[in-house]
C-alpha positions as CSV (number, residue, x, y, z in Angstrom):
1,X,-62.5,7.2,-62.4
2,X,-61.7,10.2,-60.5
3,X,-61.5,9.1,-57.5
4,X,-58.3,6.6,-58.8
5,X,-56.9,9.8,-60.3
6,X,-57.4,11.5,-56.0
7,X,-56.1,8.4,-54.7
8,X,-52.6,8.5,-56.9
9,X,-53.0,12.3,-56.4
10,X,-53.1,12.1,-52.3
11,X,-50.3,9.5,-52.7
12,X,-47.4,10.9,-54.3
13,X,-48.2,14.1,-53.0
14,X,-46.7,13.4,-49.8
15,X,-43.2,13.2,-51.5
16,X,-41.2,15.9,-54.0
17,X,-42.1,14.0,-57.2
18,X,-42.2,16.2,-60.3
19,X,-45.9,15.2,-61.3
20,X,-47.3,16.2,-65.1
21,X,-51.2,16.7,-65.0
22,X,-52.7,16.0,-68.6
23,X,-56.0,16.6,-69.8
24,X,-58.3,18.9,-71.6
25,X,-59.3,22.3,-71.3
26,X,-61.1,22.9,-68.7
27,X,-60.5,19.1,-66.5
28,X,-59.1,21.0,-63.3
29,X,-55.6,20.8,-64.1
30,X,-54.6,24.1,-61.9
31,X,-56.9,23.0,-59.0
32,X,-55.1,19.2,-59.2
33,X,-51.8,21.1,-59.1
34,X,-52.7,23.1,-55.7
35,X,-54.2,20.1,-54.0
36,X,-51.0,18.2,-54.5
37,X,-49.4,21.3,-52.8
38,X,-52.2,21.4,-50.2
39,X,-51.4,18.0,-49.3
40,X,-47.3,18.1,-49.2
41,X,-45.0,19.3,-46.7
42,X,-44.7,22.8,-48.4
43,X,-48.0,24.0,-47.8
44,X,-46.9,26.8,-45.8
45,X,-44.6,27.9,-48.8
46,X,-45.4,29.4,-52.0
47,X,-47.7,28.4,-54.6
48,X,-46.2,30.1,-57.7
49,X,-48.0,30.0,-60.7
50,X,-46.5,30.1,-64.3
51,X,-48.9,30.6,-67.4
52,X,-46.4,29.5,-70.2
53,X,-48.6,30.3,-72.6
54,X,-49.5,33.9,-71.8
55,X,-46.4,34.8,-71.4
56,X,-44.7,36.6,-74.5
57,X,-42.0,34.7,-75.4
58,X,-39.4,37.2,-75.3
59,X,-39.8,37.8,-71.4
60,X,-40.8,33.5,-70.5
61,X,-36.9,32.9,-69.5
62,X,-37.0,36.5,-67.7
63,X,-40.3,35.3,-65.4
64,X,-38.9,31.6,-65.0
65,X,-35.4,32.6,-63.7
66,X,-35.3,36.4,-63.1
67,X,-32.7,39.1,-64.6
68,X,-30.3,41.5,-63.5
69,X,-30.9,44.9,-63.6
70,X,-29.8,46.0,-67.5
71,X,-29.6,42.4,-68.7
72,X,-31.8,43.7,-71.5
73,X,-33.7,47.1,-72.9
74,X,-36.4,48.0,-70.3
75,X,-34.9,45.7,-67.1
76,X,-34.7,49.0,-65.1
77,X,-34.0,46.5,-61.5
78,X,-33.0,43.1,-60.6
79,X,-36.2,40.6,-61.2
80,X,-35.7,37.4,-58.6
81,X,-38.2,35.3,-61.2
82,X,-41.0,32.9,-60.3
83,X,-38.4,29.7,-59.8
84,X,-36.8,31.9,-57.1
85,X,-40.0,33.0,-55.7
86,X,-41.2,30.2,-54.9
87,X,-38.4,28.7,-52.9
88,X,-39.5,26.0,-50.4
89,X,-42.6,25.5,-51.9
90,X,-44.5,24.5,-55.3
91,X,-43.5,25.9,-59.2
92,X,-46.4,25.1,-61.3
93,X,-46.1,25.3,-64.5
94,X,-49.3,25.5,-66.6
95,X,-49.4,24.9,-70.1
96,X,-46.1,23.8,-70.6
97,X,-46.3,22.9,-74.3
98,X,-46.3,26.0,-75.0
99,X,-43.0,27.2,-73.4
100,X,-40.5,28.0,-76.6
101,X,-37.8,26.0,-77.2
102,X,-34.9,27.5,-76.6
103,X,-36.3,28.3,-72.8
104,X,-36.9,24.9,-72.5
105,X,-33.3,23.9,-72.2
106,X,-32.8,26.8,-69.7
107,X,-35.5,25.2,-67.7
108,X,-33.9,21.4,-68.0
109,X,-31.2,22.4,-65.9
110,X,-33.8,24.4,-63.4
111,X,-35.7,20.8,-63.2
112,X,-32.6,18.4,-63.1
113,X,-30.0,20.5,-60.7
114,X,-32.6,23.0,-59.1
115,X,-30.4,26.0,-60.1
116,X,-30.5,28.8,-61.7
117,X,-28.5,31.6,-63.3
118,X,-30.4,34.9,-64.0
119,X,-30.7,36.5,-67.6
120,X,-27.7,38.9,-67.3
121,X,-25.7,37.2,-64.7
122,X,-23.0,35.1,-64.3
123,X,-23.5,33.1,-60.6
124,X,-26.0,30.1,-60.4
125,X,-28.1,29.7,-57.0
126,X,-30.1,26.6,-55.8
127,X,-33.6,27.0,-55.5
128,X,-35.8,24.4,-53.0
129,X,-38.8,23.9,-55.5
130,X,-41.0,21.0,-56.0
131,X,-42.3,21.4,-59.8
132,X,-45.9,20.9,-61.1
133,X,-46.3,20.9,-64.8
134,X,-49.6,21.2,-67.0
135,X,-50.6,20.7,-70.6
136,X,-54.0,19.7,-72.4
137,X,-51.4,18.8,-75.7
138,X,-50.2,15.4,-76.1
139,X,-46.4,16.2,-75.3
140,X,-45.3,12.8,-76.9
141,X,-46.6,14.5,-80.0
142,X,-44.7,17.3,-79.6
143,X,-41.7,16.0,-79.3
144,X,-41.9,13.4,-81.8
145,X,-42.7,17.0,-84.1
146,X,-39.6,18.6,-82.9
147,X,-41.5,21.1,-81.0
148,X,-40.5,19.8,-77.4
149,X,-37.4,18.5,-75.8
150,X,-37.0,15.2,-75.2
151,X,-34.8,15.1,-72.0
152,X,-37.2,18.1,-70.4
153,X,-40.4,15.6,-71.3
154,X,-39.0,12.4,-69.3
155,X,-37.9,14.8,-66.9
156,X,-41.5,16.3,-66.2
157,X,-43.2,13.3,-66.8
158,X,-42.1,11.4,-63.9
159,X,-45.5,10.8,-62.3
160,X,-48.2,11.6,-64.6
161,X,-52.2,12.8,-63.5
162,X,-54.5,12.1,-66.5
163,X,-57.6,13.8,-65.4
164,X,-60.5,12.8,-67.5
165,X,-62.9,14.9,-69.9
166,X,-66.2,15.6,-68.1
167,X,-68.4,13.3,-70.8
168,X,-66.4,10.2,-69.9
169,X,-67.7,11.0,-66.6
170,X,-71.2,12.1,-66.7
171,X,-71.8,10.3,-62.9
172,X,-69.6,13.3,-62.0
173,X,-72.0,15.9,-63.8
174,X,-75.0,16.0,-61.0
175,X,-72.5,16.1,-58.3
176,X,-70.7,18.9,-59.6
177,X,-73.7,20.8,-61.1
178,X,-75.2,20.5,-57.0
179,X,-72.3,21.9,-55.3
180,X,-71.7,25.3,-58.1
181,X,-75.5,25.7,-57.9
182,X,-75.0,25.8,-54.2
183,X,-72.2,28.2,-54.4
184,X,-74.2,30.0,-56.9
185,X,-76.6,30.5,-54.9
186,X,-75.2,31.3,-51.8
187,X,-73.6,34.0,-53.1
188,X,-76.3,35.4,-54.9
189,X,-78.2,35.1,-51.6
190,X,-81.2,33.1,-52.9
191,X,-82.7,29.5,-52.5
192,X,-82.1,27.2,-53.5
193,X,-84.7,25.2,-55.2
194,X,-82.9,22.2,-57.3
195,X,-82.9,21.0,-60.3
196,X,-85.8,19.5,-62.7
197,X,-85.5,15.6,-64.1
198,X,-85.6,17.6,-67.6
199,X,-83.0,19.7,-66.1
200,X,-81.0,16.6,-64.8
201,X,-81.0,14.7,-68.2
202,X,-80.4,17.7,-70.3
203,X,-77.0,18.2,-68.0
204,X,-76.0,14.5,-68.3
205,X,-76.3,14.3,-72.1
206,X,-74.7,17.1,-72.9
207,X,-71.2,16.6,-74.3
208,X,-69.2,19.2,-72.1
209,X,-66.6,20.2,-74.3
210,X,-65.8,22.8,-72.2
211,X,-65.4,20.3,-68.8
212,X,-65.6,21.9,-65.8
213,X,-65.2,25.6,-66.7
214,X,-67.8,25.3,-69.0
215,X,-70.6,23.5,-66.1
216,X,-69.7,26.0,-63.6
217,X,-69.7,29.4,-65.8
């Protein structure tokens, strides 16, 4: 199963695609999102990061598109903003079911035109970005609950990466389990010894509802 999910992956990351990467908590969303950018013709240029959901909500459009100096209490300088930042290169957006509402018509324009315009300012700039999105929610959900824009969802979901939970995969578990124990170990500085069959078939009929976070912690 995952190695369909690589091959699309490998394919479409050769062009500027806006790609939305689904899946649960813990599937490898973030690392998908950097080897699409690994694999483009930006990898030289920045990887910028955006955690929509730990981002307080008041300052989300302030990080996305930056703000002039006094555009609000406590913006003591000009902020260029993550969009801006990572010009030439990959945005990824992570968690973006969570982003608010009212940003997420600031961002439709960021997506469909590639400009901005900084909270407090009155000029609008291009910006060279390809964008990455994330979410472990079912966004057609949200936006059939009113909670997410319509337009910015067919926007972001132009190629879509469903990565699959780690229990629908459990050929994947032994593999995986092999190569952290490795880098467990290697950093640790001991051997390496392996695992035991009881081991082995306690790992593979365990549910994982933490995915890959969960086997590697």
């Amino acid at each position: 199963v995952m190695a369909e999910v690589l091959s699309r992956a490998r394919r479409v990351a050769a062009t500027d695609t806006t790609v939305l990467v689904t899946g649960e908590s813990g599937t490898g969303k973030e690392m998908m999102a950097q080897m699409l950018h690994q694999l483009s013709g930006r990898r030289s240029k920045p990887f910028v990061i955006v955690d929509c959901g730990a981002i307080p909500a008041t300052l989300i459009d302030s990080e996305l598109i930056g703000h002039e100096r006094g555009a609000f209490t406590g913006a003591q300088q000009r902020s260029s903003g993550r969009l801006a930042m990572a010009d030439g290169g990959t945005v990824f957006l992570d968690e973006i079911g969570a982003l608010p509402r009212d940003v997420q018509s600031r961002l439709l324009g960021c997506v469909q035109e590639k400009t901005i315009s900084m909270v407090g300012g009155t000029r609008s700039r291009k910006v060279d970005v390809r964008i990455s999105a994330a979410t472990n929610r079912r966004l057609e959900d949200e936006v059939r609950a009113g909670r997410f824009r319509e337009d910015l969802f067919y926007r972001l979901n132009v190629v879509r990466l469903e990565i699959p939970p780690l229990r629908d995969r459990p050929e994947d578990v032994r593999l995986l389990a092999e190569h952290f124990a490795r880098a467990a170990a290697a950093e640790q500085r001991k051997p390496l010894q392996g695992f035991t069959a009881e081991a082995e078939r306690r790992l593979t009929i365990y549910a994982w509802p933490g995915n890959i976070r969960e086997l590697e912690n």
